[in-house]
Backbone as CSV, one residue per row, in Angstrom:
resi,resn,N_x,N_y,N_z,CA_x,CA_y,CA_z,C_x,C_y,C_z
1,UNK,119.552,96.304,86.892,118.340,95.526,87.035,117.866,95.617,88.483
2,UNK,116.548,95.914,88.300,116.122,96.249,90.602,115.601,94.424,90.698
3,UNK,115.887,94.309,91.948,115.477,92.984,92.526,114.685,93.291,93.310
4,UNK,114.342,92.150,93.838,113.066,92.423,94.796,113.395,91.613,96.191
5,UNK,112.798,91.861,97.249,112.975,90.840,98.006,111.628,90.116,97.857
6,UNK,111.703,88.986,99.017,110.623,87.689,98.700,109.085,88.920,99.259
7,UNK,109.622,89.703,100.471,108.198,90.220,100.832,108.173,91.716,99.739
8,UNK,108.628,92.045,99.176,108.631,93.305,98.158,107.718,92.536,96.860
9,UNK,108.219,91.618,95.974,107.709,90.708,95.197,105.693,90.402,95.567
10,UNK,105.692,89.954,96.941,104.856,89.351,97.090,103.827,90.588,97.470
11,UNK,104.074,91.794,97.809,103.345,92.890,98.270,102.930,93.474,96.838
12,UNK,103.120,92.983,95.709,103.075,93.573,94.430,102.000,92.937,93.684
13,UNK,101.762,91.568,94.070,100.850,90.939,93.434,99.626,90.857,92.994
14,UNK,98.974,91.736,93.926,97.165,92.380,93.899,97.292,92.943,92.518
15,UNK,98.515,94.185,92.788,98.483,95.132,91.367,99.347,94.323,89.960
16,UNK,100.238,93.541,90.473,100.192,92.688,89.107,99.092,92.192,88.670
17,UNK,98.413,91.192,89.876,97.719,90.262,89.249,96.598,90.997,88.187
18,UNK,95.694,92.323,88.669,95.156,93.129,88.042,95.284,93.260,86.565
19,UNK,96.916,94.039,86.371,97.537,94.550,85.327,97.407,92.881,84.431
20,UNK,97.367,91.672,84.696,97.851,90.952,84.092,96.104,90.546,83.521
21,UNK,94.901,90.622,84.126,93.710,90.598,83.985,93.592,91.311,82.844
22,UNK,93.717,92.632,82.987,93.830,93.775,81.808,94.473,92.989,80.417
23,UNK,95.624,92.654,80.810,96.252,92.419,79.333,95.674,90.785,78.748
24,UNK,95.173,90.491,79.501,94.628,89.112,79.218,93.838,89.408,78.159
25,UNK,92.696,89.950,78.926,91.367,89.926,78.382,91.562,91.241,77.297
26,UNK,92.368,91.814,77.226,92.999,93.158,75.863,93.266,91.596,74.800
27,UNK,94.013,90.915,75.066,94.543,90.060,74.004,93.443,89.147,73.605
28,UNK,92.632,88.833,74.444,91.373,88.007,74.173,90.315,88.771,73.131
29,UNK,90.038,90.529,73.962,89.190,90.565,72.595,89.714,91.035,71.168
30,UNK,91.304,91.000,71.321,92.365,91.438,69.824,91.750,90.039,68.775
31,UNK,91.833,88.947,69.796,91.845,87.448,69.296,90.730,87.280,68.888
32,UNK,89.309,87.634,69.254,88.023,87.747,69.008,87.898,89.010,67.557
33,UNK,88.471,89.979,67.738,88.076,91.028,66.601,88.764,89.971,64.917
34,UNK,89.888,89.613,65.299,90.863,88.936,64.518,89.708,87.986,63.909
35,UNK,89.522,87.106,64.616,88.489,86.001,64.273,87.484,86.527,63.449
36,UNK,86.724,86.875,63.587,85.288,87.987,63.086,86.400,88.252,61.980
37,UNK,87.606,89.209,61.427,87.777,89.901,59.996,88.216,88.286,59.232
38,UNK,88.931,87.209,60.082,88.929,86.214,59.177,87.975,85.186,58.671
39,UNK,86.835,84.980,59.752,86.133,84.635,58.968,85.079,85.399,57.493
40,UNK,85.628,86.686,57.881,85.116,87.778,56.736,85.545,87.135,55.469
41,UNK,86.977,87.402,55.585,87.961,86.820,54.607,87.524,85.659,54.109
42,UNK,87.303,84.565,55.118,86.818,83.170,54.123,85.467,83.455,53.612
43,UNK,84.152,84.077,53.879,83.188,84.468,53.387,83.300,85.001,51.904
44,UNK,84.186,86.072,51.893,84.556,86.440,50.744,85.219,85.438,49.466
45,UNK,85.970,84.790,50.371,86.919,83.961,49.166,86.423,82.622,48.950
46,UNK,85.125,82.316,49.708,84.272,81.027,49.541,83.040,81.561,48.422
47,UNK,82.717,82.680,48.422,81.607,83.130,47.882,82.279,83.844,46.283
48,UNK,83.445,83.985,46.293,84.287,84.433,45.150,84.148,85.821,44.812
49,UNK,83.776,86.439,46.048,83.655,88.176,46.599,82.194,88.414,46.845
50,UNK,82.320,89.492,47.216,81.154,90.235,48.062,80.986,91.438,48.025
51,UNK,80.048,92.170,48.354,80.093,93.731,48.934,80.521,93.191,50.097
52,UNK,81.142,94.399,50.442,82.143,94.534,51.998,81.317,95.450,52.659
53,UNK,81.334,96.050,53.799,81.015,97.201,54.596,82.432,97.662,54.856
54,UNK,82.865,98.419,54.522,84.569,98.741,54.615,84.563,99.394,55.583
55,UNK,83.979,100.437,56.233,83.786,101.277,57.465,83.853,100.061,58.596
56,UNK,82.790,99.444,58.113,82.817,98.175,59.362,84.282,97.589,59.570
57,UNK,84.924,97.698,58.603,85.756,96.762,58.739,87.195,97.679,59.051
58,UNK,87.131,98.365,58.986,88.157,99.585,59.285,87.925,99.779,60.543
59,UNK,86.605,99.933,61.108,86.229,100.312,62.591,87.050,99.221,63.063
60,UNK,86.012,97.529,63.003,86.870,96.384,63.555,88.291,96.276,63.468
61,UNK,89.219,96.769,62.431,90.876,96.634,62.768,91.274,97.756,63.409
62,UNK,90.376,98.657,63.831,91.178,99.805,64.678,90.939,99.515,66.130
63,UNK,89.629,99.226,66.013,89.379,98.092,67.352,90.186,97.075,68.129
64,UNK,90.924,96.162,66.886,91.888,95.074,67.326,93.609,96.250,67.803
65,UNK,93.386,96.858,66.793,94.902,97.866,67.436,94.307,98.339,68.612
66,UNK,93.482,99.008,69.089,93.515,99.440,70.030,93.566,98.567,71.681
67,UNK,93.019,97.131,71.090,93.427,96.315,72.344,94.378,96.092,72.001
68,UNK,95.118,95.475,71.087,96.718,95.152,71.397,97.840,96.168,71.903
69,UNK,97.352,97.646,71.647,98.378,98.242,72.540,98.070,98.609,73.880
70,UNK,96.736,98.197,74.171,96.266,98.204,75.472,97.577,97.176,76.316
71,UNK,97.418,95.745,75.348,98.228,94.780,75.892,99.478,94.909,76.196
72,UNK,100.232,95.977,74.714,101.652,96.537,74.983,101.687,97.414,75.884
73,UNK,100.634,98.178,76.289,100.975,99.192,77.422,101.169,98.670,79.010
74,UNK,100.140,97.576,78.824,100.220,97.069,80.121,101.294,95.972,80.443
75,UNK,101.431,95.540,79.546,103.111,94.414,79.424,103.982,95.511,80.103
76,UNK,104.053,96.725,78.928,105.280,97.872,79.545,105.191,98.371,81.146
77,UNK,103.991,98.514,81.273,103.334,98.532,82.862,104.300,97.650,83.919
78,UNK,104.063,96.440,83.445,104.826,95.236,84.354,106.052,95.592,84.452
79,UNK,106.437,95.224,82.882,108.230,95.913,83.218,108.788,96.807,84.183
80,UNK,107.675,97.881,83.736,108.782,99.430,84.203,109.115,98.998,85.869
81,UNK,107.866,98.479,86.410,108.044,97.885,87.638,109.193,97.094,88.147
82,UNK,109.694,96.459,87.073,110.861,95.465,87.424,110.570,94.086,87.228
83,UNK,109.278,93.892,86.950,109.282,92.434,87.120,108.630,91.794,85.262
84,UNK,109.341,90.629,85.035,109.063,90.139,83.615,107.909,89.426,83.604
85,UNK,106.993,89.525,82.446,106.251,88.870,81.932,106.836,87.964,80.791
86,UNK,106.317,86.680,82.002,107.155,85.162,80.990,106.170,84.690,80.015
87,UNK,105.091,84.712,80.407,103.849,83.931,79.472,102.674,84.358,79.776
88,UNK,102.195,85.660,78.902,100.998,86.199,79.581,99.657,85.036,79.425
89,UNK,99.574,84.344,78.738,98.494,83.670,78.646,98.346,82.723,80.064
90,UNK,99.607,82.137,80.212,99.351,81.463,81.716,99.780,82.404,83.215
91,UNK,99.841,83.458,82.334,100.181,84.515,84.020,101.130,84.470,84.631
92,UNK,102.483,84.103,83.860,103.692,83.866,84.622,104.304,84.604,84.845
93,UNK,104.773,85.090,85.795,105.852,86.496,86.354,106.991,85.747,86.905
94,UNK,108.164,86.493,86.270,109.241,86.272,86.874,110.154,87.905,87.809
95,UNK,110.585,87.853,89.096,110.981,88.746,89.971,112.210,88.639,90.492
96,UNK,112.985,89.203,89.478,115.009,89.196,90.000,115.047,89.271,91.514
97,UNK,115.975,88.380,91.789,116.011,88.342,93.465,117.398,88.058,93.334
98,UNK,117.685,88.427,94.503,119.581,88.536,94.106,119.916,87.414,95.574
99,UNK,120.062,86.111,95.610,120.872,85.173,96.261,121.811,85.432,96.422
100,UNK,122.429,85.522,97.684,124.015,85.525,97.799,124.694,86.369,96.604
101,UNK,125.677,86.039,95.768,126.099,86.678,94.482,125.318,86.823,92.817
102,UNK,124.326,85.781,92.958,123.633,85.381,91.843,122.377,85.803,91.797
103,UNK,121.612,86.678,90.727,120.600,86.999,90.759,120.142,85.696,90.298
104,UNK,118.580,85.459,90.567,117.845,84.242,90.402,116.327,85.006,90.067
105,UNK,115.424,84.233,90.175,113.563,84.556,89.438,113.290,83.913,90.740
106,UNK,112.109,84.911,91.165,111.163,84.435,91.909,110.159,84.080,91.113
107,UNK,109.237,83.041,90.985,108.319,82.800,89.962,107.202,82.537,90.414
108,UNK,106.172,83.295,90.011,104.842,83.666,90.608,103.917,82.871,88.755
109,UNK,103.183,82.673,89.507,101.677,82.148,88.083,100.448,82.436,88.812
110,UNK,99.726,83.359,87.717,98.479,83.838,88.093,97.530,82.394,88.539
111,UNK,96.736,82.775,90.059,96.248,81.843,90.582,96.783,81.318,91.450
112,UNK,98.331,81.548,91.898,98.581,80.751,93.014,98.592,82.038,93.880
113,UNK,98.427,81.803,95.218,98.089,82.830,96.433,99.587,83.325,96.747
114,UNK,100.584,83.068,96.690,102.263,83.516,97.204,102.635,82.768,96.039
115,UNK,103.803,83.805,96.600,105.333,83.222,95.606,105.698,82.293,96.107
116,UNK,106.024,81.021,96.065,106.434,79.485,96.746,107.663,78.938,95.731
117,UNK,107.961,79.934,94.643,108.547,78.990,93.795,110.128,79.952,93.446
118,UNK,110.954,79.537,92.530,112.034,80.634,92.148,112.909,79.486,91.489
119,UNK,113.913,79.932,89.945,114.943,79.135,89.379,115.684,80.268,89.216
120,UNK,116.994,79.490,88.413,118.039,80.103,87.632,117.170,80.956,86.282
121,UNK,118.477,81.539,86.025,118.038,82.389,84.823,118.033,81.448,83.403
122,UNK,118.226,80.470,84.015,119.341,79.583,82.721,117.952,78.414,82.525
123,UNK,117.673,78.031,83.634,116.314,76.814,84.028,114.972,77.447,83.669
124,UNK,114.637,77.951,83.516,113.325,78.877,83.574,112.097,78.090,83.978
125,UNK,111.163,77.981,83.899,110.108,77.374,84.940,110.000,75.797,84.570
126,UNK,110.656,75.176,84.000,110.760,74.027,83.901,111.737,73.361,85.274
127,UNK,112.403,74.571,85.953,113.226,74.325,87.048,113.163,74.909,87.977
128,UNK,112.026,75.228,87.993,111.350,75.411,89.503,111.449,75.218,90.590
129,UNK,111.609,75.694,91.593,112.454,75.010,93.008,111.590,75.710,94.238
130,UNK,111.297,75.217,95.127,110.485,75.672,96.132,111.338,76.499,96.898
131,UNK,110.642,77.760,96.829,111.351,78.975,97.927,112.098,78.442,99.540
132,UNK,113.272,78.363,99.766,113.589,77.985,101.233,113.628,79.105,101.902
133,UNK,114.483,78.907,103.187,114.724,80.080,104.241,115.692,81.114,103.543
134,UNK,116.761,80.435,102.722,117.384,81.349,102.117,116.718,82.795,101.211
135,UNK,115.659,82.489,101.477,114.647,83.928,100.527,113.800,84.228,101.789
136,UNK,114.108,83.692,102.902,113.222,84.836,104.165,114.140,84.927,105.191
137,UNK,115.346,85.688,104.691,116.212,85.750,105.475,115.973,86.958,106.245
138,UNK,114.669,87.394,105.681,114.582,89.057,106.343,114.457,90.510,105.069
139,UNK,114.130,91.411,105.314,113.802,92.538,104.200,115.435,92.535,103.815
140,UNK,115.861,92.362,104.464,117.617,93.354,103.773,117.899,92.058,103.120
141,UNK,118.533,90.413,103.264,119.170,89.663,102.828,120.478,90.449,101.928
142,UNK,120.921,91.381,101.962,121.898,91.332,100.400,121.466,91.659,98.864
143,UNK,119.340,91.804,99.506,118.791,91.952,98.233,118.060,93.613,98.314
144,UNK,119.101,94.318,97.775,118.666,95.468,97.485,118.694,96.130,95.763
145,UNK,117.827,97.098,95.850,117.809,97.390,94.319,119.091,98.040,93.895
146,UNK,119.056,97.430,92.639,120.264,97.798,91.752,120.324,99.094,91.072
């Protein structure tokens, strides 16, 4: 697993935050195409059928695949980088940082300007803890990639 240090993490964030824009708004218009074929669906099954436009509607679900693997590509994007996507809807990144013997999360959320935050692997952002000196101990700290 590669770790990061606190200034490696934080030099990454422009191009996360980006990548995480991308997959947002990929999942937003998956969620929008989705909407549109179901209310199709209730049209149909309120009206007790219909002519369809089937082309239309074949176009629109190739449409919705094609943003959702937009979303999987760019999720995979984050990864390959090293760093996890905790909750794309609220923009949460988590960034292995290796403390002393224990790897730990630096925890970043789209919208805040720095990383200020970091838990256990075990706590996850419900245990949030404000970054101390122990994470600016300097580029080397002990935290090099794995």
């Amino acid at each position: 697993m590669k770790t990061f240090t606190l200034d490696e993490a934080q030099s990454l964030l422009p191009v996360l935050e980006s990548l995480l824009r991308r997959a947002i708004a990929g999942k937003a218009a998956a969620e929008e195409v989705e909407n549109w074929l179901a209310e199709l669906s209730r049209r149909i099954f309120l009206s007790g059928g219909m002519k369809v436009d089937i082309v239309a509607v074949v176009r629109k679900r190739a449409e919705m695949d094609a943003h959702l693997d937009r979303v999987r590509e760019t999720i995979a994007e984050i990864d390959a980088i090293g760093v996890q996507v905790k909750d794309l809807e609220a923009g949460l990144l988590d960034f292995p940082f290796k403390l002393d013997d224990e790897v730990v999360l630096l925890c970043w959320r789209m919208g805040e300007t720095t990383i200020e935050h970091w838990h256990t692997v075990d706590s996850g952002f419900q245990g949030r803890k404000p970054v101390d000196d122990r994470f600016r101990r300097g580029k080397t700290s002990g935290n090099r990639p794995n």
